[in-house]
C-alpha positions in Angstrom: 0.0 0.0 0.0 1.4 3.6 -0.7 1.6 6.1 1.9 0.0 9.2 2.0 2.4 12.0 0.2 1.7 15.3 1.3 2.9 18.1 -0.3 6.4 19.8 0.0 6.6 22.2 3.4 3.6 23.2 6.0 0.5 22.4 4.0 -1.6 23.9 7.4 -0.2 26.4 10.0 -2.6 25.5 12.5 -2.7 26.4 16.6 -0.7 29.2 19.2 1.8 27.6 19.4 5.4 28.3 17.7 6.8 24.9 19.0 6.3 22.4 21.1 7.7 22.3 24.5 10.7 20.2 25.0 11.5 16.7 26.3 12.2 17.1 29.7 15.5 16.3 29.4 16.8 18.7 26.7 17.2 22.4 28.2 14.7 25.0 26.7 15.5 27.3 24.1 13.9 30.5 23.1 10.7 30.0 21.0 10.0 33.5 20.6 8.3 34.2 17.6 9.2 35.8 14.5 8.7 39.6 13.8 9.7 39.9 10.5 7.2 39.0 7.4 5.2 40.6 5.0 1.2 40.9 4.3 1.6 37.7 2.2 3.4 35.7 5.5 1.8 35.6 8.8 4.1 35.5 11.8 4.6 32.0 13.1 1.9 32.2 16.0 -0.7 33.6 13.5 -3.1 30.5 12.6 -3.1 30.9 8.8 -6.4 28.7 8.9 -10.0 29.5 10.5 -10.6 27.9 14.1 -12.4 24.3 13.6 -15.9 24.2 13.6 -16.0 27.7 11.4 -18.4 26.3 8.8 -18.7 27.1 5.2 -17.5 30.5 6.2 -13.6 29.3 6.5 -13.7 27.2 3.7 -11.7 30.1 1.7 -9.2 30.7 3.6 -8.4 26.5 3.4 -8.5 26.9 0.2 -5.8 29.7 -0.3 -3.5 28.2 2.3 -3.8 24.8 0.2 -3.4 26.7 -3.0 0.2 28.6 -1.3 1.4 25.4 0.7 1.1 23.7 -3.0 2.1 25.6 -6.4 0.2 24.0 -9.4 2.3 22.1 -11.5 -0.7 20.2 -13.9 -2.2 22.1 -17.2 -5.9 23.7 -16.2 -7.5 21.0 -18.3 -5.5 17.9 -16.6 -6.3 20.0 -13.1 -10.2 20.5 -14.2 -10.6 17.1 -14.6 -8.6 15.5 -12.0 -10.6 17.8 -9.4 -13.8 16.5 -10.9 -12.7 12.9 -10.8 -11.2 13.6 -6.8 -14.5 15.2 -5.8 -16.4 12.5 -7.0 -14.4 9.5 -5.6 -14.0 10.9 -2.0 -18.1 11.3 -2.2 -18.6 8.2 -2.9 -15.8 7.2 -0.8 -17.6 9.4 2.5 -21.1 8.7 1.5 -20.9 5.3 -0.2 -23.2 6.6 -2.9 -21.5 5.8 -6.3 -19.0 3.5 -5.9 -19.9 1.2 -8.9 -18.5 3.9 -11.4 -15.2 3.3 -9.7 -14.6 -0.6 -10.0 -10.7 0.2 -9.4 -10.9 2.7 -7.0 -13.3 0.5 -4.7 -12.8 -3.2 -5.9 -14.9 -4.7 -3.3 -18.5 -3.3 -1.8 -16.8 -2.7 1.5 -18.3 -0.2 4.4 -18.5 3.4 3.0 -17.5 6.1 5.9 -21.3 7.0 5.6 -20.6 10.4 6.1 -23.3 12.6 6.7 -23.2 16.9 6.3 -20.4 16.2 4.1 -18.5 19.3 2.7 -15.0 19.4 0.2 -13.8 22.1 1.9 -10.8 22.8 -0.6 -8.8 20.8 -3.6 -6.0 20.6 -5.2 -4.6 18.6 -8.2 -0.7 18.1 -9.0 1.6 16.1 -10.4 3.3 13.4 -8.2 6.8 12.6 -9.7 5.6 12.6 -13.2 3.8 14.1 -15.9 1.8 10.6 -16.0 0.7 10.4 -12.6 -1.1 13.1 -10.4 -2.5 13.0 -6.7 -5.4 14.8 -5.9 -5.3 16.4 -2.1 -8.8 17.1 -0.6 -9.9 18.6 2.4 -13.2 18.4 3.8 -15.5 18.0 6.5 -18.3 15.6 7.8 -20.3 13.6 10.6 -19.3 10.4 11.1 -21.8 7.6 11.9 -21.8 8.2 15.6 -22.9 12.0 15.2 -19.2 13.4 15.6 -18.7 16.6 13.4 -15.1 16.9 12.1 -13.5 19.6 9.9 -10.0 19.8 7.7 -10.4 15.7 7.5 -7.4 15.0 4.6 -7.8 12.6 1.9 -5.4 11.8 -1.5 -6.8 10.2 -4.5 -3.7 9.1 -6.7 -4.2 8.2 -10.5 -1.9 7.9 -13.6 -2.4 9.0 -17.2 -3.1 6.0 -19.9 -4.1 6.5 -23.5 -7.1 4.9 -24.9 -7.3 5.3 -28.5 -5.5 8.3 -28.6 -6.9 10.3 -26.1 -5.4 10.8 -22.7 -7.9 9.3 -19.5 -7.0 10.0 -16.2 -7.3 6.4 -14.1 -7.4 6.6 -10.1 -5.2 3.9 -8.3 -6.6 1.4 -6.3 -5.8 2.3 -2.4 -5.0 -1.9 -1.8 
């Protein structure tokens, strides 16, 4: 089974806190935080993403971080369709609704998430080591079965390029 890859650096600056506190056997050192940036850098104790729970309303600002975290890398058509193809297999993925169209993606008829209130709250589609392969990163939020409401919940949908009579189909991999 592959491993999640996440993208290169911070993808979320999240919390108060600029580091964590030491092991207690390693002497402190100063974790004051930095002064210097710009308007397009938050100091380090600045939470570049909304506080959980913010709704629809944060959703943006996910988005963007996403979007900075991650430079696009894929043509807008290869990106247009890989979102659509992402968005559509972590749906069926969270809700199980769908998941015949994606034979490879979900070879047996094993227990959806059955997510309800579910959300994408942002996406991104880039390349991942090739031109041929791409991962689509997703961030969303949802109620699990038991009635517990989480945000910024991460999934990656990985899929390669094959041609089929001449025109170029995007195929998601199998997570197995």
């Amino acid at each position: 089974m592959r491993g999640p890859r996440r993208p290169p650096g911070p993808v979320f600056r999240c919390g108060g806190q600029a580091a964590a506190a030491p092991p207690a056997n390693k002497p402190a050192t100063s974790t004051a935080p930095s002064t210097t940036h710009t308007a397009s850098t938050p100091p380090v104790l600045e939470s570049a993403l909304p506080p959980h729970g913010e709704g629809v309303a944060g959703d943006r600002a996910v988005q963007q971080n996403l979007e900075d975290a991650w430079p696009a890398d894929l043509p807008a058509d290869d990106e247009r369709e890989l979102l659509t193809a992402g968005r559509a297999l972590l749906r069926a993925d969270a809700t199980g609704a769908g998941r015949a169209k994606w034979p490879t993606a979900f070879p047996d008829s094993g227990q959806a998430f059955a997510t309800a209130r579910f959300r994408i709250q942002a996406a991104i589609a880039r390349r991942d080591g090739s031109p041929d392969k791409a991962v689509v990163h997703l961030v969303w939020a949802g109620m699990d079965r038991g009635g517990t409401f989480t945000d910024l919940r991460i999934t990656d949908w990985f899929f390669t390029r094959t041609i089929k009579k001449g025109t170029a189909t995007w195929t998601p991999q199998s997570r197995t």
